[in-house]
LOLUMFI-308352 format. One line per 10 residues: number of its first residue (from 0); their letters; for each residue x, y, z of C-alpha. Coordinates in pm, 1 decimal. Each point is the difference from the previous one (the first is absolute). Example, Ala and Ser with C-alpha at 12.3 -4.5 7.8 and 13.67 -1.06 7.14 Angstrom:
REM LOLUMFI-308352
0 = AS = 1230.0:-450.0:780.0  137.0:344.0:-66.0;
END
This chain:
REM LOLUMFI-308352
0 = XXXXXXXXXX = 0.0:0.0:0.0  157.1:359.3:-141.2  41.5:266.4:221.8  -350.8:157.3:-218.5  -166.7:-284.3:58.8  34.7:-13.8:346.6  -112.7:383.0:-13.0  -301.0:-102.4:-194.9  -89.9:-299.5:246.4  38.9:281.8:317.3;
10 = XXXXXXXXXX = -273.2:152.8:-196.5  -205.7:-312.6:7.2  78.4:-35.7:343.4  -155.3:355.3:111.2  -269.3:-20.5:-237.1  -116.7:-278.5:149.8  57.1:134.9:341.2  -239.5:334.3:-77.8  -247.5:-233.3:-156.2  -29.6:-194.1:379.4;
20 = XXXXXXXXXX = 158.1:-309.9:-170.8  309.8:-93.2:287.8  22.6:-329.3:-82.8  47.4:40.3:-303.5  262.0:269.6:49.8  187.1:-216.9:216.4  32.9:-278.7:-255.7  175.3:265.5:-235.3  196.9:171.7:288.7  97.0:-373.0:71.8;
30 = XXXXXXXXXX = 105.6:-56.4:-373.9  221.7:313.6:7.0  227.5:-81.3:270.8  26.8:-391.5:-153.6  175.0:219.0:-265.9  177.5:303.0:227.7  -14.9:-63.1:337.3  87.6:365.1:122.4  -288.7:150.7:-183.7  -64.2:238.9:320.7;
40 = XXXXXXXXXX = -373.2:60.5:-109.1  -91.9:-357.3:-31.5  176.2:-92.0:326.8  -188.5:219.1:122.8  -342.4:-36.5:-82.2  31.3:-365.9:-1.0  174.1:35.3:369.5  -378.6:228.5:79.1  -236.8:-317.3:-154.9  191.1:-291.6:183.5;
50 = XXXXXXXXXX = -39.1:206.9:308.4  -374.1:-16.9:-27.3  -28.8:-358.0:-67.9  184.0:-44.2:306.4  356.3:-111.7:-138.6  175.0:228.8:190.7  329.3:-120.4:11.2  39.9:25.7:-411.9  -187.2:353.1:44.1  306.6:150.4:256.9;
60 = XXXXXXXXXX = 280.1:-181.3:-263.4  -137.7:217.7:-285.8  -77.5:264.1:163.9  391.9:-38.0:192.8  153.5:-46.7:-381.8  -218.4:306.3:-152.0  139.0:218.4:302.0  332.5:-87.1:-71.3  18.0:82.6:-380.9  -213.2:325.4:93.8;
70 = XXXXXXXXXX = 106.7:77.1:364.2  -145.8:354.4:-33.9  -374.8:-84.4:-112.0  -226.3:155.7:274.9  -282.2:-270.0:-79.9  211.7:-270.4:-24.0  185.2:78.4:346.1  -415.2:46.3:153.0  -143.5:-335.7:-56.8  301.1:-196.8:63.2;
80 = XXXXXXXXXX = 8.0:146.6:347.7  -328.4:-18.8:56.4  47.0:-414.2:-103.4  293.6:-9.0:219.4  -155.0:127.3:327.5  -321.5:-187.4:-64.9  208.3:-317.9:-16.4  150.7:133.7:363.8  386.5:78.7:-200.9  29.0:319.1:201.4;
90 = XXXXXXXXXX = 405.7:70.4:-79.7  -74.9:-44.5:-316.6  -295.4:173.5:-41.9  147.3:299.9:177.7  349.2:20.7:-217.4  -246.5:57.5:-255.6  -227.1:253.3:136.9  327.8:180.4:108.1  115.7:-21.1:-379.0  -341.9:151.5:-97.4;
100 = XXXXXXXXXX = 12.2:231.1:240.6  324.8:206.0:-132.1  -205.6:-22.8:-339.2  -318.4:120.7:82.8  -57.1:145.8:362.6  -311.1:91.7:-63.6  -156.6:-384.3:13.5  107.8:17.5:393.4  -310.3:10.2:55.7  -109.6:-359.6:-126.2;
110 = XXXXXXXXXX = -173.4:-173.8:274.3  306.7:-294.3:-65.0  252.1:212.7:118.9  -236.4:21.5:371.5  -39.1:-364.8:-41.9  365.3:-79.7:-61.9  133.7:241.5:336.1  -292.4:-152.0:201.8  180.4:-321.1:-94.8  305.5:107.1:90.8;
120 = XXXXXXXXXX = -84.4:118.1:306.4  -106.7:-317.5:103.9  299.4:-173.5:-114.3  203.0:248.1:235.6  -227.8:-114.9:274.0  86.4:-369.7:-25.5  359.2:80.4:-35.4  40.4:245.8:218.0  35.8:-156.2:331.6  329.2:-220.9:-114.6;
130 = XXXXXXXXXX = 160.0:268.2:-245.7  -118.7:350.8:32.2  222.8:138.8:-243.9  -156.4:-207.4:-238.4  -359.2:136.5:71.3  131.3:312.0:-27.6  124.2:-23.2:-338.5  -364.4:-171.6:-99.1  -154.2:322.5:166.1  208.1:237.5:-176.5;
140 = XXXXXXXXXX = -151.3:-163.1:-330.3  -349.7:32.4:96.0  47.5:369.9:53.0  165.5:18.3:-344.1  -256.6:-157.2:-147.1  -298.2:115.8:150.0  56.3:294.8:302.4  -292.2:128.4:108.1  -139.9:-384.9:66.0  360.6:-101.4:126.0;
150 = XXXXXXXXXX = 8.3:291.3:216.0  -344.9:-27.9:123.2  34.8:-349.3:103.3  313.1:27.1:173.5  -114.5:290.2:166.8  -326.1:-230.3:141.2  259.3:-290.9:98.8  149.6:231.7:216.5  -312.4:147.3:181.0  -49.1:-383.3:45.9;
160 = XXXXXXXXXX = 347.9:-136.0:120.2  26.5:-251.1:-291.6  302.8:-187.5:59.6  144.5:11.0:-344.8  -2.3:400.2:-0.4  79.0:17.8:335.7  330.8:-272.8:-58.2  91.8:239.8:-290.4  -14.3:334.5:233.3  214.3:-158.2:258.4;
170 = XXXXXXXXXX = 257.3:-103.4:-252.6  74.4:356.8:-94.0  314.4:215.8:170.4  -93.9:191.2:328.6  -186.9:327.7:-23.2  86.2:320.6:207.2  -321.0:230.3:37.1  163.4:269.9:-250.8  -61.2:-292.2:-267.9  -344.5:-133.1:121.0;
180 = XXXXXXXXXX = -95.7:413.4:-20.9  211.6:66.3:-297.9  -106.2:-308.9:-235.8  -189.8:55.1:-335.7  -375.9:-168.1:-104.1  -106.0:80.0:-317.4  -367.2:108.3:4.9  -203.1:-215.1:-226.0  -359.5:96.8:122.9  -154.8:350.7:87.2;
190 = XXXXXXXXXX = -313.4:39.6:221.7  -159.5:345.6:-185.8  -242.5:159.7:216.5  -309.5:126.8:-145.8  -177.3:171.7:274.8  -164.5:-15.4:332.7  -355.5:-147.2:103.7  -214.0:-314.7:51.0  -353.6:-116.8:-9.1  1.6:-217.5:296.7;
200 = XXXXXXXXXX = 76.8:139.1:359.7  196.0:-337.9:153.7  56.7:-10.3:349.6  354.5:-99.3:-20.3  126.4:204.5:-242.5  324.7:190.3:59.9  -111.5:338.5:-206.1  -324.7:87.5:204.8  108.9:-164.2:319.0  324.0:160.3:75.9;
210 = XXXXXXXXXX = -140.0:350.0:115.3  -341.6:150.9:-91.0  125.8:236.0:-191.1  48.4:-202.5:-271.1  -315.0:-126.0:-30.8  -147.9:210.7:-189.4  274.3:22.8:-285.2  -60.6:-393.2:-69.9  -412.0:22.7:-6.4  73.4:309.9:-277.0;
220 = XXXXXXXXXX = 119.0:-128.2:-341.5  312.1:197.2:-82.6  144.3:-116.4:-367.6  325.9:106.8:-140.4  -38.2:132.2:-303.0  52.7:-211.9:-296.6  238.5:208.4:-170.8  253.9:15.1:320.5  -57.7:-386.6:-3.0  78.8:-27.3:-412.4;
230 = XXXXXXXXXX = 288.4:185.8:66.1  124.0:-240.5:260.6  -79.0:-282.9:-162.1  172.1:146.0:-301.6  335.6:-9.0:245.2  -78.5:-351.9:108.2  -10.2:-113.3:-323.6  319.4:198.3:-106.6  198.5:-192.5:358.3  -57.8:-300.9:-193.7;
240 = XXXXXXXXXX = -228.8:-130.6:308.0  -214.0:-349.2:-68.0  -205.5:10.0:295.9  -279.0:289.5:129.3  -220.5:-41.6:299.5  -286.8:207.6:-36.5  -84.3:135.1:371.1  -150.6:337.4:118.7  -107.5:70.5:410.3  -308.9:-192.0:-32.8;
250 = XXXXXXXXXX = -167.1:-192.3:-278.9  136.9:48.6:-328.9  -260.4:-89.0:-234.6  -227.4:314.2:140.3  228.3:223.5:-180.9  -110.7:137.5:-321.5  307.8:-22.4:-178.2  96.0:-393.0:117.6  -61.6:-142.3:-345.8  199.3:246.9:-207.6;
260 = XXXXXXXXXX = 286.2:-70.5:265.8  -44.2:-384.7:-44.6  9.4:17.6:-352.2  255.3:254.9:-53.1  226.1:-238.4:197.4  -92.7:-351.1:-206.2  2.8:238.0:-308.4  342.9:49.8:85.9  92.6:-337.0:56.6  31.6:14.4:334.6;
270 = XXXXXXXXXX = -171.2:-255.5:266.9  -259.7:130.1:255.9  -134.5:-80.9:327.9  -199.8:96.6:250.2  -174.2:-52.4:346.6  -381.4:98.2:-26.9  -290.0:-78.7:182.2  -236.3:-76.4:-219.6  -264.4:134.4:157.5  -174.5:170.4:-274.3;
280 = XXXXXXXXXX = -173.8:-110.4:-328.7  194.6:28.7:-280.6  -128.5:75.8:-335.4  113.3:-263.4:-278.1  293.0:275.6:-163.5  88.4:-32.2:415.1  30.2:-366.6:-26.8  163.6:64.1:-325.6  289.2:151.9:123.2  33.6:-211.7:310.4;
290 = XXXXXXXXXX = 77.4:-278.6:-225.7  301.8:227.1:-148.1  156.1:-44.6:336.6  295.6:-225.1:84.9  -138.1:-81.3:373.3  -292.4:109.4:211.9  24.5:9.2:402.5  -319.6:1.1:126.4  -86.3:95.7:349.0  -227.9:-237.2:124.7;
300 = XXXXXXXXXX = 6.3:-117.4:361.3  -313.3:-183.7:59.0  -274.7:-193.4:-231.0  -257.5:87.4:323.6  -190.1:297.7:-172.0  -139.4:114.5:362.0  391.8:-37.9:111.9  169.3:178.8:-307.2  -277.8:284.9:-4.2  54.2:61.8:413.5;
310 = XXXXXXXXXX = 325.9:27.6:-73.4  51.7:168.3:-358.9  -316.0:149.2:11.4  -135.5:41.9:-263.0  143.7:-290.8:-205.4  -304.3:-226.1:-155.0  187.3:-289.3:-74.0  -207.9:-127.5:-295.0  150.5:277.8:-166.7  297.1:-108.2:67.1;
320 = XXXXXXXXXX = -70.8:-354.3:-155.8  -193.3:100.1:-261.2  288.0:190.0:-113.5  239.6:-247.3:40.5  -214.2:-232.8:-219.8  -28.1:251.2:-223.6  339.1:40.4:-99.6  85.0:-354.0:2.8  -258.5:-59.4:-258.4  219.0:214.9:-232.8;
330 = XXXXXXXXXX = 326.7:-29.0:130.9  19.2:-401.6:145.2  370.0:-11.9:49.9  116.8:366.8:47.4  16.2:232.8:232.0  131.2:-204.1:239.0  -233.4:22.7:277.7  80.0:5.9:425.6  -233.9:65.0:256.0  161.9:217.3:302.1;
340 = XXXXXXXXXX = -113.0:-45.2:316.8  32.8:228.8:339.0  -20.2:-245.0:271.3  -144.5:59.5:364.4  -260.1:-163.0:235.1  -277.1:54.0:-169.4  142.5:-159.1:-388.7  243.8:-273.3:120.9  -208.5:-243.7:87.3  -166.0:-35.7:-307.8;
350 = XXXXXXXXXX = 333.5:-28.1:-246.5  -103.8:-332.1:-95.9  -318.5:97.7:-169.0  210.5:301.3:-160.8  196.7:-236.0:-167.2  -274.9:-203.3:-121.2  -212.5:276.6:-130.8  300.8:152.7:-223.6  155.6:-340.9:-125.8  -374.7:0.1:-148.7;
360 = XXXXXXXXXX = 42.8:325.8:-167.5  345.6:-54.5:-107.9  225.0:185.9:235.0  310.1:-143.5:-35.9  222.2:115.3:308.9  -122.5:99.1:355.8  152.8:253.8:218.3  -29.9:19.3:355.2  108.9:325.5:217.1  -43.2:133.2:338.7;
370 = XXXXXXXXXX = -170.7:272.2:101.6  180.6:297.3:103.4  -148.0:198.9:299.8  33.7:368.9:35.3  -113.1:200.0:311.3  -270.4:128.4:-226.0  -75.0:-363.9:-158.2  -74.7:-141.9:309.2  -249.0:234.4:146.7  -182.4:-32.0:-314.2;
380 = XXXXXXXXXX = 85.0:-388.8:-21.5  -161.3:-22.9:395.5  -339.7:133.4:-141.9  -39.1:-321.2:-188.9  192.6:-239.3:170.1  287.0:-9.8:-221.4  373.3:-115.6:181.5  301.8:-94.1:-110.5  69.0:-403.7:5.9  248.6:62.9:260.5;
390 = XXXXXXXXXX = -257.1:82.8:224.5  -154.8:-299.5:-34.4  -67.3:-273.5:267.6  243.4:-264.7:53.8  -306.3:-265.7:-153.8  -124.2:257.7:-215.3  384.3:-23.8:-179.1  -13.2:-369.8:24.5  -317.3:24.9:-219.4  95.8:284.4:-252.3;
400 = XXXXXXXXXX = 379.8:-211.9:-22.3  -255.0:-288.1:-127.3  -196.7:180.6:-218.5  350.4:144.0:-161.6  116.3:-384.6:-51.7  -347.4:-40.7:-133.5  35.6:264.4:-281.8  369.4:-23.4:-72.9  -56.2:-450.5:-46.7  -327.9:159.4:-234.8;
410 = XXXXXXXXXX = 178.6:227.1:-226.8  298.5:-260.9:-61.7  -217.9:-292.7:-80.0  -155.9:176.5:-268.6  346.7:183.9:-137.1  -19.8:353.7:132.0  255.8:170.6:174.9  -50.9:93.9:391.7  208.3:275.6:151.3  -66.0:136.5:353.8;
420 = XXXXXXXXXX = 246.7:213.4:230.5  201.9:-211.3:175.0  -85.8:258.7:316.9  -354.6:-142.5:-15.3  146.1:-380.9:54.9  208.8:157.7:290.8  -272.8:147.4:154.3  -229.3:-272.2:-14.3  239.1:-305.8:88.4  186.9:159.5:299.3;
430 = XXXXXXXXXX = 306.7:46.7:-168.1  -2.7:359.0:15.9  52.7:204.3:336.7  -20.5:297.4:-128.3  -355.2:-36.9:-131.9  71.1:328.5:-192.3  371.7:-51.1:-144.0  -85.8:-149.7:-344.2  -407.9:-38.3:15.2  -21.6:334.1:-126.1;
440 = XXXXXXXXXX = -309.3:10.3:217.1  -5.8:289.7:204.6  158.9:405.0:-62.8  323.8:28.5:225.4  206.5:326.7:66.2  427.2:-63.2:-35.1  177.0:-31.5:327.5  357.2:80.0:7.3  234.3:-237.1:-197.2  -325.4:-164.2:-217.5;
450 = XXXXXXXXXX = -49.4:-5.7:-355.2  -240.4:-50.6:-257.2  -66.9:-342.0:-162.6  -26.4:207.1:-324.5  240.9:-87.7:-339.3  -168.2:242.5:-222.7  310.2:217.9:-26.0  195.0:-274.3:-174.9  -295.9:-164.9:-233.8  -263.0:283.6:-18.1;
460 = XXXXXXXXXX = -92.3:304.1:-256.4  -325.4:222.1:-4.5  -95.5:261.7:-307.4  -229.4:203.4:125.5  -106.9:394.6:-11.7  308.6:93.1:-152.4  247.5:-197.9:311.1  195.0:-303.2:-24.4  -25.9:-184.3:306.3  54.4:-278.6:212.2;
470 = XXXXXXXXXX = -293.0:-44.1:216.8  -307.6:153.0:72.3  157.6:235.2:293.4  298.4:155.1:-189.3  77.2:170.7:-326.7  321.0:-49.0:-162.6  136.3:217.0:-293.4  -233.2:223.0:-273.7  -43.6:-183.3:-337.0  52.4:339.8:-174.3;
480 = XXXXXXXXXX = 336.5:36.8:92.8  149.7:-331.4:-51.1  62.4:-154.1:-313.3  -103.8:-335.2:-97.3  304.5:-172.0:103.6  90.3:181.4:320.3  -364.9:-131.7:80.0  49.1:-325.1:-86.3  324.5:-73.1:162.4  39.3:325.7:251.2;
490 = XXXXXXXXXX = -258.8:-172.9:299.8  332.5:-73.0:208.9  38.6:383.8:75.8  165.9:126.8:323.1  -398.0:72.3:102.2  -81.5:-351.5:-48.8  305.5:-149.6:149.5  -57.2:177.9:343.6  -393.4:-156.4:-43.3  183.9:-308.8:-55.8;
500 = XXXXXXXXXX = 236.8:-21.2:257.9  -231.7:127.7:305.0  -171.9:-300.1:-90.4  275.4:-260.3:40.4  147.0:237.6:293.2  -332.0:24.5:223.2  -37.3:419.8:-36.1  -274.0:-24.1:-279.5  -24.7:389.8:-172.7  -335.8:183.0:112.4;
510 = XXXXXXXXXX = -182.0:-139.0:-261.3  72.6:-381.2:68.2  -16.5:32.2:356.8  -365.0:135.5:12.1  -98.8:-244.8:-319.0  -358.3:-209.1:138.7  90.9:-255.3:-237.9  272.4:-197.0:46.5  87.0:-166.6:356.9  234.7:108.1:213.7;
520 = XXXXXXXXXX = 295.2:-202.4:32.0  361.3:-84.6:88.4  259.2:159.4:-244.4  151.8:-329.9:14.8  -302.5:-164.4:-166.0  -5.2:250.1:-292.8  411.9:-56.7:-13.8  -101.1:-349.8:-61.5  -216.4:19.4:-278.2  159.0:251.9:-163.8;
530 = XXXXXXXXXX = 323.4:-174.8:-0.6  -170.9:-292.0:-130.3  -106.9:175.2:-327.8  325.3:203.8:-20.6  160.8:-374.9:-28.1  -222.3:-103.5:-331.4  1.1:352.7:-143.8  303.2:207.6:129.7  286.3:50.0:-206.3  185.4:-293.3:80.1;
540 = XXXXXXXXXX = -318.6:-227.5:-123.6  28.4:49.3:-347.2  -387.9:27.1:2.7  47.3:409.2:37.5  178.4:88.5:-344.6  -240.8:-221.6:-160.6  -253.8:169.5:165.6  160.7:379.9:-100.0  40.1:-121.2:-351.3  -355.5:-88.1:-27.2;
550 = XXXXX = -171.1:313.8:154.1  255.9:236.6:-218.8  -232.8:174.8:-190.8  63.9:-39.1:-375.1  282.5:237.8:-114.4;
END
């Protein structure tokens, strides 16, 4: 067969492919390589039909052979990964995706590159114990690949004490406190702030229950406007940032400009979340642009509606659930979905039903926090008999420990995910003293020498109202007068290096040291953690340059 015939039966081939005929098309592809055997589009197209009828093996050696005569073919390089990793090859698959990386950054985003760190990252777990160094290296090629995810994840091992991560962290040099203040974390997600107020009035919450003052700045709907928020997100976009969580004082979705801002951000390619309460009834361009969202956190703490409306008043929760249904019936797999819940006496004991009711509806992670108790919060908390679980009786903890056990065995059994502070165990198993130390259950003034169990000034960044900040208590520089990349790599300032180190020192600044939301604890605790993630992402990890390199924004 001439070199024009072989032309002329490629033509044959992918005629018969656009007429729907592969079988046929196979049969010439097949015929081709009988003649040339490194005829890279027959290998490859051949490699593509054996991989459907399940002869995967033959499928990879094509595909392997058409990769090495055209190493630099972007489609080529895409399905032989993704036949690699689902045939559990992860080295190999990744050596590729790195290859098509330098070619094409832009595909970073393919969900394969997620699936192929999340791999790795559990690899590093099962080798971790015995070789850390090892692990290491596999978790400096999940961030590579994919780091947002890899980061993410990592960060979530750590909250968690996972072994492998924490065998990594101890395996890096010692740290003085100039380096655990000094060290560099590339921001990869912004929380943009687009206004104040909320249409429920819960008796718990932090914003109308710290002093009465504020009260009536969260019942009145205060929006920023949408062009200071374009402008923002314009900068967010420009910081190369991935990840936006869409948050305001109050309840998001009762802004007027919320759907411009959600779609501005997926227009741009960026990923959104957001914590909302559901609570009102959307309209079906609402539920519409829910879908567009990467993750929804919804705060639910109770399936009793006479429970959830004493304490949320006033949340209907069919709303809620017709809502829910509402956008699963156009969106089945995505948003991700997690119900939030704020637990006290009068919602822990019913967790198990919780868990029931949203596996039903599809809610595919459960979140369990304590209530935090301001002076304010529990006057207004006493009018309806609202306490903090530490308060509880020694039987009534026995109970609410059961009906935690209950809800966690629930969720797992039918493959959610169940997270609850590990204060709330403490608190309800004896193990914790100091009811108050890591429940997060109750508002408590600094003494001398304490600090804040607060890591915000190393992983945290707000956009709101003009400010760059940290946290909800303190602004950090002006977004007019810093450019793009003293924003994106300036956060370790001499300003937030003093935040940092009264931290880890035990003389929190003003700011931290009157903060109602985090606990107040020994600096040695914070030392601890923080030492733990400047040992998988400080300089000496190999995970931070990776990391740098990733957020850069494109020159």
């Amino acid at each position: 067969m001439s070199a024009v015939t072989i032309q002329e039966a490629l033509s044959v081939a992918f005629e018969h492919q656009g007429a729907g005929r592969a079988g046929e098309a196979a049969n010439v592809f097949a015929q081709i390589l009988q003649v040339q055997p490194d005829i890279v589009p027959a290998l490859y197209y051949l490699g593509l039909y054996e991989w459907g009828l399940g002869r995967h093996e033959s499928a990879v050696n094509r595909l392997s052979r058409a990769m090495e005569l055209e190493p630099n073919q972007p489609e080529i390089l895409v399905n032989l990964a993704q036949f690699r990793l689902a045939l559990g090859q992860i080295h190999e698959t990744c050596a590729i995706l790195l290859h098509l990386l330098s070619l094409r950054p832009d595909l970073s985003r393919l969900p394969m590159f997620t699936v192929c760190a999340e791999n790795l990252l559990s690899q590093g777990h099962d080798v971790a114990a015995s070789a850390p160094v090892h692990a290491r290296a596999l978790f400096n090629l999940a961030v590579h690949l994919s780091p947002v995810h890899a980061r993410m994840r990592l960060q979530a091992q750590l909250y968690a004490n996972d072994p492998a991560v924490m065998a990594v962290a101890q395996a890096a040099p010692p740290a003085s406190i100039d380096d655990l203040a000094r060290f560099y974390l590339p921001v990869f997600g912004y929380s943009l702030d687009i206004g104040y107020g909320c249409n429920l009035r819960c008796a718990y919450c932090c914003e109308i229950t710290s002093d009465e003052q504020k009260v009536e700045r969260h019942q009145k709907i205060t929006p920023v406007p949408f062009e200071v928020l374009e402008a923002e997100i314009d900068l967010i976009a420009k910081l190369n940032v991935s990840r936006v969580h869409v948050t305001g004082w109050g309840e998001p979705t009762v802004k007027p400009s919320w759907m411009k801002v959600v779609n501005a951000l997926v227009d741009r390619g960026i990923s959104a979340s957001m914590i909302t309460n559901f609570a009102k009834r959307f309209t079906e361009e609402e539920i519409r642009t829910l879908a567009r969202f990467s993750g929804l956190v919804i705060s639910c703490d109770t399936v009793n509606p006479e429970i959830a409306k004493r304490v949320r008043n006033p949340l209907n929760m069919q709303v809620m659930f017709d809502n829910i249904r509402a956008l699963k019936a156009i969106a089945p797999e995505s948003p991700s979905l997690f119900w939030n819940a704020t637990v006290s006496n009068l919602i822990i004991f019913d967790l198990p039903e919780w868990v029931r009711v949203g596996v039903e509806l599809g809610i595919s992670q459960f979140n369990v926090n304590a209530t935090i108790m301001t002076p304010y919060a529990q006057k207004k908390g006493a009018e309806i008999g609202l306490m903090p679980i530490a308060d509880l009786s020694e039987e009534e903890r026995l109970r609410a420990a059961r009906s935690v056990q209950e809800a966690e065995a629930l969720a797992n059994a039918n493959g959610r995910r169940f997270w609850i502070d590990e204060g709330i165990r403490g608190a309800l198993t004896g193990f914790q003293e100091d009811r108050h130390a890591k429940g997060k259950t109750s508002y408590q003034p600094l003494t001398e020498g304490m600090s804040r169990l607060c890591f915000d000034p190393w992983l945290n960044l707000s956009l709101g109202r003009g400010k760059i900040s940290i946290c909800c208590q303190m602004g950090e520089m002006d977004v007019e007068n810093e450019s793009v990349d003293a924003l994106n790599r300036g956060l370790v300032s001499d300003t937030l290096q003093d935040i940092r180190r009264g931290l880890l020192e035990g003389h929190p600044v003003e700011e931290c040291a009157k903060c109602r939301l985090r606990s107040a604890v020994s600096p040695d605790v914070v030392n601890a953690v923080v030492r733990n993630f400047y040992g998988v992402f400080g300089p000496s990890s190999g995970v931070s340059a990776q990391l740098e390199g990733a957020a850069k924004p494109p020159a």
